[in-house]
PDB file of N, CA, C and O in Angstrom:
ATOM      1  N   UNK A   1     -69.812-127.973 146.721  1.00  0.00           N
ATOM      2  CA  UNK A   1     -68.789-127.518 145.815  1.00  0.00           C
ATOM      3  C   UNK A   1     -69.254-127.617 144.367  1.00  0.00           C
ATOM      4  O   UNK A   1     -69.015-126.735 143.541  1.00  0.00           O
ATOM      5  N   UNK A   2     -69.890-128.670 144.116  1.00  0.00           N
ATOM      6  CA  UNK A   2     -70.452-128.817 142.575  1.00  0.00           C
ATOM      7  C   UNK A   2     -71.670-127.848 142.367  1.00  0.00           C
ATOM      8  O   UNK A   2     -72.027-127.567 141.222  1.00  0.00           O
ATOM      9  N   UNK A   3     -72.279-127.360 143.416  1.00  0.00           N
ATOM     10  CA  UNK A   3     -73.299-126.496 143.392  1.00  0.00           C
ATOM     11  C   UNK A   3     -72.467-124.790 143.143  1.00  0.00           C
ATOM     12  O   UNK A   3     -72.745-123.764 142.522  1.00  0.00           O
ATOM     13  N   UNK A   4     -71.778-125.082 143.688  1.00  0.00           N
ATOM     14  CA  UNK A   4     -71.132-123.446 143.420  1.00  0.00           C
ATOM     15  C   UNK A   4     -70.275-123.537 142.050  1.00  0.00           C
ATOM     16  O   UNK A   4     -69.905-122.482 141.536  1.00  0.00           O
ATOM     17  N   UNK A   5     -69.990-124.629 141.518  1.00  0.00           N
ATOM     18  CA  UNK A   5     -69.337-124.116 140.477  1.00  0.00           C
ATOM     19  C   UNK A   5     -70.489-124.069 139.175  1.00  0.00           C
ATOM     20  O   UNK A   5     -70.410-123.335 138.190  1.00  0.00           O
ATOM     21  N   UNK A   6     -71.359-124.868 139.414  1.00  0.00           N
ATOM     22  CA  UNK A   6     -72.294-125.050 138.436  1.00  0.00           C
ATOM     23  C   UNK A   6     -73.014-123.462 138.259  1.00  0.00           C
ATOM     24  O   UNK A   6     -73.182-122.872 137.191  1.00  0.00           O
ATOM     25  N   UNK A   7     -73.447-122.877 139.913  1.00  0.00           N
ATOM     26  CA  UNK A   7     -73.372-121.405 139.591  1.00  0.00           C
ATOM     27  C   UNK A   7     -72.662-120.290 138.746  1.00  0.00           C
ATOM     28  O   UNK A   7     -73.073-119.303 138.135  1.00  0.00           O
ATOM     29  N   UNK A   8     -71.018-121.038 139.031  1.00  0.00           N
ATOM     30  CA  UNK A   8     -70.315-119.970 138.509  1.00  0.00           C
ATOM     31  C   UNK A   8     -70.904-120.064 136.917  1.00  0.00           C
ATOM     32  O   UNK A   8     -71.546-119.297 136.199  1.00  0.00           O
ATOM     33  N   UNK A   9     -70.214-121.708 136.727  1.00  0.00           N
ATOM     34  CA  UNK A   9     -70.664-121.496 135.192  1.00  0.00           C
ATOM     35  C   UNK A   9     -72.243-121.108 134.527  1.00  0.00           C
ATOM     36  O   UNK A   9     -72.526-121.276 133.341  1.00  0.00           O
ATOM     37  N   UNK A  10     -72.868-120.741 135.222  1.00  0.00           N
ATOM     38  CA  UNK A  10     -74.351-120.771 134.904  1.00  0.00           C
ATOM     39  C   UNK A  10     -74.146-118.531 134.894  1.00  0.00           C
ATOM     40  O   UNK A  10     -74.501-117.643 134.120  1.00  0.00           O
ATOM     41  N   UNK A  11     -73.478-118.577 136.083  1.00  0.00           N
ATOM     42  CA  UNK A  11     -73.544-116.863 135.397  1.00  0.00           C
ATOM     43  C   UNK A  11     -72.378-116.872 135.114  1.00  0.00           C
ATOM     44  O   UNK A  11     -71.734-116.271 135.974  1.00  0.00           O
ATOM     45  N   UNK A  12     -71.615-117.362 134.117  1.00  0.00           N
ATOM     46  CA  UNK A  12     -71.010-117.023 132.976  1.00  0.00           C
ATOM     47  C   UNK A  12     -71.526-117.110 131.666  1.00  0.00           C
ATOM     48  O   UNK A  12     -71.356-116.366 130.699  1.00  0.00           O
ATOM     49  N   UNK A  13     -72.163-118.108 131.793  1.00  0.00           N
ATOM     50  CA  UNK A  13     -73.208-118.364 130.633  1.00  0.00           C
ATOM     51  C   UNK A  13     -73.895-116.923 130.036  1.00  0.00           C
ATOM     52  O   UNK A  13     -73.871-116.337 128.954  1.00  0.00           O
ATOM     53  N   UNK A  14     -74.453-116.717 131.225  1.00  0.00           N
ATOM     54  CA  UNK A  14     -75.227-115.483 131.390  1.00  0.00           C
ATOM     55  C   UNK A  14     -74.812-114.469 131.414  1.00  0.00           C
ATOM     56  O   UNK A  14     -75.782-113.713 131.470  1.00  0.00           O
ATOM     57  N   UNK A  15     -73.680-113.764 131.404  1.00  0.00           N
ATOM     58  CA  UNK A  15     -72.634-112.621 131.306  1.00  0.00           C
ATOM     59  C   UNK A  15     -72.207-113.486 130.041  1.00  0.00           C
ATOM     60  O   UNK A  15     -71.082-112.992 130.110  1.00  0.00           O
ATOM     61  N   UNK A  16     -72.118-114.234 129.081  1.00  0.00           N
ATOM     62  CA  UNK A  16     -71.346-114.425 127.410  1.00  0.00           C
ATOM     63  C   UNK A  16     -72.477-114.026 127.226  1.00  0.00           C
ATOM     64  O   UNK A  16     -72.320-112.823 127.020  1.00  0.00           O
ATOM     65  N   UNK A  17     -74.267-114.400 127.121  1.00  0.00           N
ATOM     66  CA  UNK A  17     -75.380-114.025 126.588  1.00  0.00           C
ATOM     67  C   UNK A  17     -75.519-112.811 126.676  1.00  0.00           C
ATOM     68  O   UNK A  17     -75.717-112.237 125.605  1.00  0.00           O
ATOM     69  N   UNK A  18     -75.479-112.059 127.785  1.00  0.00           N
ATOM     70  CA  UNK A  18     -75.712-110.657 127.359  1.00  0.00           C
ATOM     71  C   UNK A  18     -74.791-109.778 126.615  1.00  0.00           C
ATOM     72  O   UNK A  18     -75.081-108.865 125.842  1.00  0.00           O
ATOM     73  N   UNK A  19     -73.244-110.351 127.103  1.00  0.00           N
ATOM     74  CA  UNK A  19     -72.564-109.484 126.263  1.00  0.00           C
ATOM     75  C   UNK A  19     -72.969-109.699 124.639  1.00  0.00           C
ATOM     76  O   UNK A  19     -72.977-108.787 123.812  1.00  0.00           O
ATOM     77  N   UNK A  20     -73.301-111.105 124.369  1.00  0.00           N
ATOM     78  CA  UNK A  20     -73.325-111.209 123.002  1.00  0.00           C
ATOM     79  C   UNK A  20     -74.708-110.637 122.368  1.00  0.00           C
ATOM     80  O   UNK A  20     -74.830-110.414 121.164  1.00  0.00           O
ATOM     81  N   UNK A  21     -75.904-110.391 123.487  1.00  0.00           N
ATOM     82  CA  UNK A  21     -77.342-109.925 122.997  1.00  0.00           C
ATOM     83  C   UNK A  21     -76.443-108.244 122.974  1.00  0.00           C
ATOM     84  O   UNK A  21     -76.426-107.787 121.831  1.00  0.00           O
ATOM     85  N   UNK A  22     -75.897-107.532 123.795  1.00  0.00           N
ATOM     86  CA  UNK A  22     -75.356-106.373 123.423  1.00  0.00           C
ATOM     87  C   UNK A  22     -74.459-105.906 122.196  1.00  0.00           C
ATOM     88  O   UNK A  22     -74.532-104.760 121.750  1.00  0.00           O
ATOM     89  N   UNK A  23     -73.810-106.646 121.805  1.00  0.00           N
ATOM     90  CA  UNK A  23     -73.110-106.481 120.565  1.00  0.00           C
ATOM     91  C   UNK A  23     -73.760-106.608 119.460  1.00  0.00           C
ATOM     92  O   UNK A  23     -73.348-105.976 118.488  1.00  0.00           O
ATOM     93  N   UNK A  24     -74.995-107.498 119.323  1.00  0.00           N
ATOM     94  CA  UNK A  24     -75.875-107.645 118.556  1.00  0.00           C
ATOM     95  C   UNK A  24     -77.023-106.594 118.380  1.00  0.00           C
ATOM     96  O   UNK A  24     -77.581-106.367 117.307  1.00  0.00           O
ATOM     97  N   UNK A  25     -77.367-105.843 119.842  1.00  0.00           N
ATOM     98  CA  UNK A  25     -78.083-104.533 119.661  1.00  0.00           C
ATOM     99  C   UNK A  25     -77.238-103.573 119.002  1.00  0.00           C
ATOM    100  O   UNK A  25     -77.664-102.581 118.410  1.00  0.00           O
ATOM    101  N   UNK A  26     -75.994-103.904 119.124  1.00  0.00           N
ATOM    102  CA  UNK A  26     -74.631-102.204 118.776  1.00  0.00           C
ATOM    103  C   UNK A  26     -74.668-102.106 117.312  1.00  0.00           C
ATOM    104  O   UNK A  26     -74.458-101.165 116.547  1.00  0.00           O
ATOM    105  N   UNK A  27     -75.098-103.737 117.073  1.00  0.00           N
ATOM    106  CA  UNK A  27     -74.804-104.066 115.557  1.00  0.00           C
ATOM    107  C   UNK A  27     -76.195-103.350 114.539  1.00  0.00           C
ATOM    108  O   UNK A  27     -76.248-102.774 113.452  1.00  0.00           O
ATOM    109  N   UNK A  28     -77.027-103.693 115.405  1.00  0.00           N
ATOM    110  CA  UNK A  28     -78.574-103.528 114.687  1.00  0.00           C
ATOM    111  C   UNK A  28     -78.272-102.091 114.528  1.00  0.00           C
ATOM    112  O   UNK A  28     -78.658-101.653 113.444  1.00  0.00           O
ATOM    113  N   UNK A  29     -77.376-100.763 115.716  1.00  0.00           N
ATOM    114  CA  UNK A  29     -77.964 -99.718 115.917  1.00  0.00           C
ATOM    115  C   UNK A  29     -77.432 -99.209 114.839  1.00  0.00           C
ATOM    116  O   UNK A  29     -78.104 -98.609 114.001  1.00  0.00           O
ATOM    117  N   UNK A  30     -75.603 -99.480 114.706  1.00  0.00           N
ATOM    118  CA  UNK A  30     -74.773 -99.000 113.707  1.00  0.00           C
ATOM    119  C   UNK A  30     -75.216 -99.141 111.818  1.00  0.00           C
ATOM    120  O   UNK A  30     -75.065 -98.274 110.958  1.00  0.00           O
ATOM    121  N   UNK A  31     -75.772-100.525 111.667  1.00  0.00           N
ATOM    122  CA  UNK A  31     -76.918-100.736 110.716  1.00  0.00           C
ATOM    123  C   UNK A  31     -78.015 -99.732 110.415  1.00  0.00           C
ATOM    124  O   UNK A  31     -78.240 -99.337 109.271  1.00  0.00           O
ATOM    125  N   UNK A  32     -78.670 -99.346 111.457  1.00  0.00           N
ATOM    126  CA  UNK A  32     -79.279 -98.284 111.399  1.00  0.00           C
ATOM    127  C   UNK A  32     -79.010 -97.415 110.995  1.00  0.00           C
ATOM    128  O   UNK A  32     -79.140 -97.240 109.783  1.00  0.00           O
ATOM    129  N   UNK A  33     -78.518 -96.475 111.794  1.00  0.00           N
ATOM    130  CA  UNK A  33     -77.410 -95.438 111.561  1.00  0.00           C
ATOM    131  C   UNK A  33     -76.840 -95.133 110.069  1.00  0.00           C
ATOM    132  O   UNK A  33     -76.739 -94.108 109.395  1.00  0.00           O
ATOM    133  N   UNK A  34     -76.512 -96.517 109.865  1.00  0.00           N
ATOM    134  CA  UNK A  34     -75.254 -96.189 108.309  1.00  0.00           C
ATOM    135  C   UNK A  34     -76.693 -96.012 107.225  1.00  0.00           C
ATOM    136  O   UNK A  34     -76.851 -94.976 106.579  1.00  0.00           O
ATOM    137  N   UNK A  35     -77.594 -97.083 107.157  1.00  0.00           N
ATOM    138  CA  UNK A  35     -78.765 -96.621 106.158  1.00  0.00           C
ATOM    139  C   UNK A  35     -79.595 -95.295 106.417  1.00  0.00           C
ATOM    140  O   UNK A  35     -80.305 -94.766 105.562  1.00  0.00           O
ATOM    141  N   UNK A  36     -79.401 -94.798 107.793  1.00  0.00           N
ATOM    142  CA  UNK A  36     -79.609 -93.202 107.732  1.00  0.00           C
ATOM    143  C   UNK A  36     -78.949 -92.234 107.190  1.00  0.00           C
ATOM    144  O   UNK A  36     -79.443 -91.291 106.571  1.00  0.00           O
ATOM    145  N   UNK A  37     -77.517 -92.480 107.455  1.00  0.00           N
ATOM    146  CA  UNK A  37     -76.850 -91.873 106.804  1.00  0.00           C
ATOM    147  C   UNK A  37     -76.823 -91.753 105.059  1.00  0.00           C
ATOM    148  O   UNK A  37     -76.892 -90.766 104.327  1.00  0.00           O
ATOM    149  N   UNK A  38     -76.745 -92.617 104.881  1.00  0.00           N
ATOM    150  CA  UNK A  38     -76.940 -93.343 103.481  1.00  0.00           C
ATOM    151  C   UNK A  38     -77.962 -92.358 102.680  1.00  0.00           C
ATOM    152  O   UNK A  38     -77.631 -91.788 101.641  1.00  0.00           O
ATOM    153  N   UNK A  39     -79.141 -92.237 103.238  1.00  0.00           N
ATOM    154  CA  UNK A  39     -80.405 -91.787 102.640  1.00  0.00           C
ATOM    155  C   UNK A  39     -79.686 -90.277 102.955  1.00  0.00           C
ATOM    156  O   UNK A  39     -79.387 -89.627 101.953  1.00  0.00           O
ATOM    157  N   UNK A  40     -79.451 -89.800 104.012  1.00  0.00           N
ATOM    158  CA  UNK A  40     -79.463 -88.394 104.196  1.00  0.00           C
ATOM    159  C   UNK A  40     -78.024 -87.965 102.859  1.00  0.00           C
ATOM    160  O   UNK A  40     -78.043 -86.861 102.316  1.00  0.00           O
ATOM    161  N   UNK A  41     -77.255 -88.684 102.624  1.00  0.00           N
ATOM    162  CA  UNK A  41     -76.460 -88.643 101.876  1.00  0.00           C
ATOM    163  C   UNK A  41     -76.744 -88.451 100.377  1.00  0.00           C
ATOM    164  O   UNK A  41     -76.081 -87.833  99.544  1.00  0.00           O
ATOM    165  N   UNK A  42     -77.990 -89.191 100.229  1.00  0.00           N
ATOM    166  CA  UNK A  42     -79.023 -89.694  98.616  1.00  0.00           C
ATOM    167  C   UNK A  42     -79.365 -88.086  98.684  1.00  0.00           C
ATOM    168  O   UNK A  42     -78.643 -87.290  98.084  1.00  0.00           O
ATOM    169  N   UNK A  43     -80.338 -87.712  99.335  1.00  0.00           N
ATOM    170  CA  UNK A  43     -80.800 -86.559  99.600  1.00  0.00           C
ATOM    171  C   UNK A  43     -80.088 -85.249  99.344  1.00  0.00           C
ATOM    172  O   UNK A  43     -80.393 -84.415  98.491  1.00  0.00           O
ATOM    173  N   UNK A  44     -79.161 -85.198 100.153  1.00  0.00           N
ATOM    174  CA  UNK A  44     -78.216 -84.180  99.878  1.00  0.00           C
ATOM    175  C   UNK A  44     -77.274 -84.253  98.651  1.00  0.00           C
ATOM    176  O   UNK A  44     -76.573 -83.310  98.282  1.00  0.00           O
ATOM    177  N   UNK A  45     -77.337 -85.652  97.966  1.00  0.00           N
ATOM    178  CA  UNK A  45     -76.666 -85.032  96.677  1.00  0.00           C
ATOM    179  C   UNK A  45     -78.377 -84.723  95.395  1.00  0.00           C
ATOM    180  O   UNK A  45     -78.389 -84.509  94.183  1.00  0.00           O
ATOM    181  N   UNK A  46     -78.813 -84.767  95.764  1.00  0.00           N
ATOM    182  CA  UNK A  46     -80.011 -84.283  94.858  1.00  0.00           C
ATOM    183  C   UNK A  46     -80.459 -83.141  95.405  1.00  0.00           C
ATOM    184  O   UNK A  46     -81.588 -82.718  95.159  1.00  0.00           O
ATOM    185  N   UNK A  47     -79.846 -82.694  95.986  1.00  0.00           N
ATOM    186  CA  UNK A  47     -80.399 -81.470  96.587  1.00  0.00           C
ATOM    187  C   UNK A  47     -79.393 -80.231  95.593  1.00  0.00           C
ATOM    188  O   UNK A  47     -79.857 -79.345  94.875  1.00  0.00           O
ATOM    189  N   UNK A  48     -77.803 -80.565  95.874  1.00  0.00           N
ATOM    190  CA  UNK A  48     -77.067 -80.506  95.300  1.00  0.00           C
ATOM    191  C   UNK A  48     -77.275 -80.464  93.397  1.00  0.00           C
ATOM    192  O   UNK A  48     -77.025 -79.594  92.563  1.00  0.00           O
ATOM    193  N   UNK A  49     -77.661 -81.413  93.331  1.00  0.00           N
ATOM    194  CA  UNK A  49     -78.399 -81.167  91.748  1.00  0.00           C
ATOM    195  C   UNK A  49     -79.027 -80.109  91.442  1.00  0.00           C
ATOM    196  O   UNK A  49     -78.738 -79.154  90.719  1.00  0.00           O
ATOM    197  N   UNK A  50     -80.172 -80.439  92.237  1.00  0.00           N
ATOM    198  CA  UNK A  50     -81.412 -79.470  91.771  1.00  0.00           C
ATOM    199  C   UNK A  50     -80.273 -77.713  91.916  1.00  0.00           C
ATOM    200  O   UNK A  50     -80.470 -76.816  91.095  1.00  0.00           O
ATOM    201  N   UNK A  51     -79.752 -77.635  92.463  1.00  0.00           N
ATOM    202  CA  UNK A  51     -78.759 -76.136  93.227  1.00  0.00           C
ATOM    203  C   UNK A  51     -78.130 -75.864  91.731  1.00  0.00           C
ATOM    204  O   UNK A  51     -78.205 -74.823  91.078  1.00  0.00           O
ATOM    205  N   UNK A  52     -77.478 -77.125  91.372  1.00  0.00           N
ATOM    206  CA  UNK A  52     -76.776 -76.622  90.357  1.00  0.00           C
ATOM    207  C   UNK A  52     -77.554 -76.278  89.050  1.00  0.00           C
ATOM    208  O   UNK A  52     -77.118 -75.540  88.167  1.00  0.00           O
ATOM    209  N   UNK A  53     -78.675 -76.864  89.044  1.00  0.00           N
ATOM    210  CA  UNK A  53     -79.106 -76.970  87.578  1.00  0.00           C
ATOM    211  C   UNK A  53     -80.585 -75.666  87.808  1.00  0.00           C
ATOM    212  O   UNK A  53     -81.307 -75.170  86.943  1.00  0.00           O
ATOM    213  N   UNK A  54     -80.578 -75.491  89.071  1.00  0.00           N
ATOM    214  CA  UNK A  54     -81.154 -73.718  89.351  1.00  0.00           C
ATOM    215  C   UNK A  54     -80.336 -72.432  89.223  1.00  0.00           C
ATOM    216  O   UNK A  54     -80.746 -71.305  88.947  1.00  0.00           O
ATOM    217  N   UNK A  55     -78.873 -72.914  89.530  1.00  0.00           N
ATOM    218  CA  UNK A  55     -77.668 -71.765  88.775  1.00  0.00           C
ATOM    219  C   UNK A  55     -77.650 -71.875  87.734  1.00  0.00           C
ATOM    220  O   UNK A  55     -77.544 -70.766  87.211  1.00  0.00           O
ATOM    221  N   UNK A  56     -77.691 -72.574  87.110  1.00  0.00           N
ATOM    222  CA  UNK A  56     -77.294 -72.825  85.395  1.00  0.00           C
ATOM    223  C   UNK A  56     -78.151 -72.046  85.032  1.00  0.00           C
ATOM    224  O   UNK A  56     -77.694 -70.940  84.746  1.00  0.00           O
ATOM    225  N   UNK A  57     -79.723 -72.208  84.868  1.00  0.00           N
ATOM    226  CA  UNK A  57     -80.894 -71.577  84.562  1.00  0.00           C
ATOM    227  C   UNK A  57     -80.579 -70.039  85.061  1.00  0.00           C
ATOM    228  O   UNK A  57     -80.691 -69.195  84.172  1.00  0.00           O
ATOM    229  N   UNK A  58     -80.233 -69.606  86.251  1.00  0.00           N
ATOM    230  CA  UNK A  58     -80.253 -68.519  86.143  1.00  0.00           C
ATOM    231  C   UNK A  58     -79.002 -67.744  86.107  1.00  0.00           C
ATOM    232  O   UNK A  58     -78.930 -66.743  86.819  1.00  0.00           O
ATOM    233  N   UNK A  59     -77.756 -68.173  85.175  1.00  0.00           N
ATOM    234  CA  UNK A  59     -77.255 -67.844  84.645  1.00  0.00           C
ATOM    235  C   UNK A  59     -77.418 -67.388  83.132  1.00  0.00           C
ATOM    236  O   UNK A  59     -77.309 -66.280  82.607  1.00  0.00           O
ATOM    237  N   UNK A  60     -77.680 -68.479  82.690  1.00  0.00           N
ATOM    238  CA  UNK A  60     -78.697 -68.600  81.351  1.00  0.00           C
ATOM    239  C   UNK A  60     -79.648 -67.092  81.407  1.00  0.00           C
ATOM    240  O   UNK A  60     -79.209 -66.193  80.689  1.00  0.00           O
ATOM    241  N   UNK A  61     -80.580 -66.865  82.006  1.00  0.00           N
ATOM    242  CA  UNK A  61     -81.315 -65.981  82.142  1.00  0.00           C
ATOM    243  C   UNK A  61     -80.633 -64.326  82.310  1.00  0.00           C
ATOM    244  O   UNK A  61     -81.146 -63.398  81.684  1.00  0.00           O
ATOM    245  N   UNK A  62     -79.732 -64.160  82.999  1.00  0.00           N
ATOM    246  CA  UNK A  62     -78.638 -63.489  83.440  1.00  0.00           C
ATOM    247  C   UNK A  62     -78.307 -63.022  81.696  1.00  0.00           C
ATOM    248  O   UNK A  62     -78.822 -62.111  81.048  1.00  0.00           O
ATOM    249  N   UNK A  63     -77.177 -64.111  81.246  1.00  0.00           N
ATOM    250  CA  UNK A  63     -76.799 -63.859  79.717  1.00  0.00           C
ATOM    251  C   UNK A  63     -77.718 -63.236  79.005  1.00  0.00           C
ATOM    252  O   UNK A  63     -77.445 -62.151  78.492  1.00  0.00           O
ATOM    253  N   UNK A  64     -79.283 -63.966  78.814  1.00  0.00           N
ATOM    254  CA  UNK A  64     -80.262 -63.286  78.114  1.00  0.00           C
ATOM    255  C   UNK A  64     -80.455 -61.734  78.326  1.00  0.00           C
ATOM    256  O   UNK A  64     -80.477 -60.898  77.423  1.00  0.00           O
ATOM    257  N   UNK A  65     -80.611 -61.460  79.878  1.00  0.00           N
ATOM    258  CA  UNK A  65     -80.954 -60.090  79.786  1.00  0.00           C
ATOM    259  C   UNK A  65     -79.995 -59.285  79.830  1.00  0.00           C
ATOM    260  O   UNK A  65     -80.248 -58.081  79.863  1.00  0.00           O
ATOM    261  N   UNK A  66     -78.426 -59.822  79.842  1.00  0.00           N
ATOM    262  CA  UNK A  66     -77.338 -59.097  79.545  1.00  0.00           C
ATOM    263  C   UNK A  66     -77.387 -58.561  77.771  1.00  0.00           C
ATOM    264  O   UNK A  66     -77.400 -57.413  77.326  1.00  0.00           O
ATOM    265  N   UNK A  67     -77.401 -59.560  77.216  1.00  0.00           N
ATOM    266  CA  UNK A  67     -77.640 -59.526  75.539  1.00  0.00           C
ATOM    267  C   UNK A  67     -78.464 -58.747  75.263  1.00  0.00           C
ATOM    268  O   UNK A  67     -78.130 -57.861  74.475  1.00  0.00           O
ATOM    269  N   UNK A  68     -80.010 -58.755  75.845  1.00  0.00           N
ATOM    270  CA  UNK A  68     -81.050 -57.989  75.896  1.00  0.00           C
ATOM    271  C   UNK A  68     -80.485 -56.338  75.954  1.00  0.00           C
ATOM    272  O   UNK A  68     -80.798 -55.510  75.099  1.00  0.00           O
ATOM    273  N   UNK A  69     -79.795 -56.110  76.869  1.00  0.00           N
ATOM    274  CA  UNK A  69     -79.787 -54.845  77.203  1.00  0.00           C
ATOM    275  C   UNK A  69     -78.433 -54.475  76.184  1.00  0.00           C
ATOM    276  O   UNK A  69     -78.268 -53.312  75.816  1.00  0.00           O
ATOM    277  N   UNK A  70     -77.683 -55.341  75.852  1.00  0.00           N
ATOM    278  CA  UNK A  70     -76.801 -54.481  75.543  1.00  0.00           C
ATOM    279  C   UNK A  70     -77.128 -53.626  74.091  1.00  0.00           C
ATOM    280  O   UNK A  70     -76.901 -52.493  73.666  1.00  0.00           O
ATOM    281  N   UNK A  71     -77.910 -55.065  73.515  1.00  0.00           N
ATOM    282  CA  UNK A  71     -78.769 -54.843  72.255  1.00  0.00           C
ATOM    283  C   UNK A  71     -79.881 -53.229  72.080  1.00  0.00           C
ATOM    284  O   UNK A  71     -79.826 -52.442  71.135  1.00  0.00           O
ATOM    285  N   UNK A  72     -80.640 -53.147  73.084  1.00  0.00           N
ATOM    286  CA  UNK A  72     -80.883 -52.216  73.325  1.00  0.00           C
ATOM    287  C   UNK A  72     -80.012 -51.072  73.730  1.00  0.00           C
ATOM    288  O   UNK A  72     -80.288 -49.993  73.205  1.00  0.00           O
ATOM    289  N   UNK A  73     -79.339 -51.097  74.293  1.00  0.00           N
ATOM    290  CA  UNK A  73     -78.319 -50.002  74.125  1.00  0.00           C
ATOM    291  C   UNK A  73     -77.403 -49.114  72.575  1.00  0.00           C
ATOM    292  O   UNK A  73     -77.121 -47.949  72.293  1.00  0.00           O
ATOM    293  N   UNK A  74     -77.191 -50.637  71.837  1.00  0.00           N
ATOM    294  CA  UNK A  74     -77.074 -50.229  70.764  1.00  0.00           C
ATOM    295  C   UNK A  74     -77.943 -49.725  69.494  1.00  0.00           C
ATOM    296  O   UNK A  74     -77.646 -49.354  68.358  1.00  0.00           O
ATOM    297  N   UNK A  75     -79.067 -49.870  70.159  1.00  0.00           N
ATOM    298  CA  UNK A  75     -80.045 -49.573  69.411  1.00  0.00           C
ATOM    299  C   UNK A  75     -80.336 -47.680  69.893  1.00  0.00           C
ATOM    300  O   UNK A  75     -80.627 -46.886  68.997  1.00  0.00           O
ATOM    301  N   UNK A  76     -80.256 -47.403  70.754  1.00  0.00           N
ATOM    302  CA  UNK A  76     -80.229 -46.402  71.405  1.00  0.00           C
ATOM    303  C   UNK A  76     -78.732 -45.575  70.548  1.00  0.00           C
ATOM    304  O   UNK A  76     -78.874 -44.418  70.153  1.00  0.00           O
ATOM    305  N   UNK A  77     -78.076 -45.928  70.449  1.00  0.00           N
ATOM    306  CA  UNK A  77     -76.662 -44.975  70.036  1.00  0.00           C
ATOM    307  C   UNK A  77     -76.895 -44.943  69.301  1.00  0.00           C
ATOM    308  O   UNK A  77     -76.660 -43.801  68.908  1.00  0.00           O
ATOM    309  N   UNK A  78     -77.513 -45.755  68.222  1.00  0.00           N
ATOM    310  CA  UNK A  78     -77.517 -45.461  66.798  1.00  0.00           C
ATOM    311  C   UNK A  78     -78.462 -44.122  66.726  1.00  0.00           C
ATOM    312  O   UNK A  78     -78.102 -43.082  66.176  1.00  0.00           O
ATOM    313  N   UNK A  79     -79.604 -44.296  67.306  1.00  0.00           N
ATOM    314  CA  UNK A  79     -80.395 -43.460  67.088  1.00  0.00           C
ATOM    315  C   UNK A  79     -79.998 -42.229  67.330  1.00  0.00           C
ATOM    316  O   UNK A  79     -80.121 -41.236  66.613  1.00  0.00           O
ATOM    317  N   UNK A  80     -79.420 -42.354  68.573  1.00  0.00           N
ATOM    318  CA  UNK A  80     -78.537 -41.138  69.011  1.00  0.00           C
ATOM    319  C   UNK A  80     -78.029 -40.246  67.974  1.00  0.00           C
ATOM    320  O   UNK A  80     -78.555 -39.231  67.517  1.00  0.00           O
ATOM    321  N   UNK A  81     -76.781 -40.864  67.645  1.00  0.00           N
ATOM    322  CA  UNK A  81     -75.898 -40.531  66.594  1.00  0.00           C
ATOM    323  C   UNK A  81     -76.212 -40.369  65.162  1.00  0.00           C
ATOM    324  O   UNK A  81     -75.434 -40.006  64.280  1.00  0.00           O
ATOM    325  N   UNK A  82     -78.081 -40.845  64.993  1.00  0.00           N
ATOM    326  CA  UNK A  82     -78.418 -40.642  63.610  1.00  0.00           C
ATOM    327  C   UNK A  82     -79.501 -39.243  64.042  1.00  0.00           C
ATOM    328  O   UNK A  82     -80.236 -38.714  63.208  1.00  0.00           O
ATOM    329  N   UNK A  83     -79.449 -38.985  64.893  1.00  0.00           N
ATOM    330  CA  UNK A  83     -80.118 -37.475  65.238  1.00  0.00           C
ATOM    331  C   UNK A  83     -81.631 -37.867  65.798  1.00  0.00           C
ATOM    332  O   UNK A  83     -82.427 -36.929  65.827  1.00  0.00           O
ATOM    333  N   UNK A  84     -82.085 -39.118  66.229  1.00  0.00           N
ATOM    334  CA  UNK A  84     -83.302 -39.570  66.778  1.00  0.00           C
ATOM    335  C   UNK A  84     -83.241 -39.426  68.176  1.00  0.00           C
ATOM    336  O   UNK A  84     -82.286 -39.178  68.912  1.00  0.00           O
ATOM    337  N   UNK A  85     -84.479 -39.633  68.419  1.00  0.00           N
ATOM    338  CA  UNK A  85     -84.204 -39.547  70.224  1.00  0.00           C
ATOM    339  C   UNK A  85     -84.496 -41.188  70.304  1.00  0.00           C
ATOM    340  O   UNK A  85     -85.022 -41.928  69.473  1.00  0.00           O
ATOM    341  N   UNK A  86     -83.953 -41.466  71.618  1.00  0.00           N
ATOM    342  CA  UNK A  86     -83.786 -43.181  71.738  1.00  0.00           C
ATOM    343  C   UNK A  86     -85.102 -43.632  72.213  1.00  0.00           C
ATOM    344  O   UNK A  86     -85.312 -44.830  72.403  1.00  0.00           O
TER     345      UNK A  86
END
């Protein structure tokens, strides 16, 4: 009788250890996980940057050759209207 209970408690022991070595792997994995996330998160807001500050620029550029042309256009009417060819 003392032999069988000493069993029991011996695999209980052993069923608390693994459950607790398992919660401790769940722990390591979720750890993992969140500093992956984390980085993929770093990443994607600099990615995000660089996006915006490549629209800006080619907006910027956009304006220029809007100005550009319109300038030239007016340069063209005048001539027009002063009897030149453009």
């Amino acid at each position: 009788m003392v032999l069988c209970s000493s069993l029991q408690a011996s695999d209980s022991d052993l069923l608390n250890a693994e459950q607790r070595d398992a919660r401790l792997r769940e722990q390591q994995e979720l750890e993992a996980r969140t500093e992956e996330l984390e980085a993929q998160q770093q990443t994607t807001q600099e990615l995000l940057e660089q996006q915006d500050a490549y629209l800006k620029a080619l907006r910027r550029q956009i304006d220029t050759l809007k100005a550009a042309n319109a300038g030239s256009q007016d340069d063209n009417e005048q001539a027009t209207s002063a009897g030149g060819t453009p």
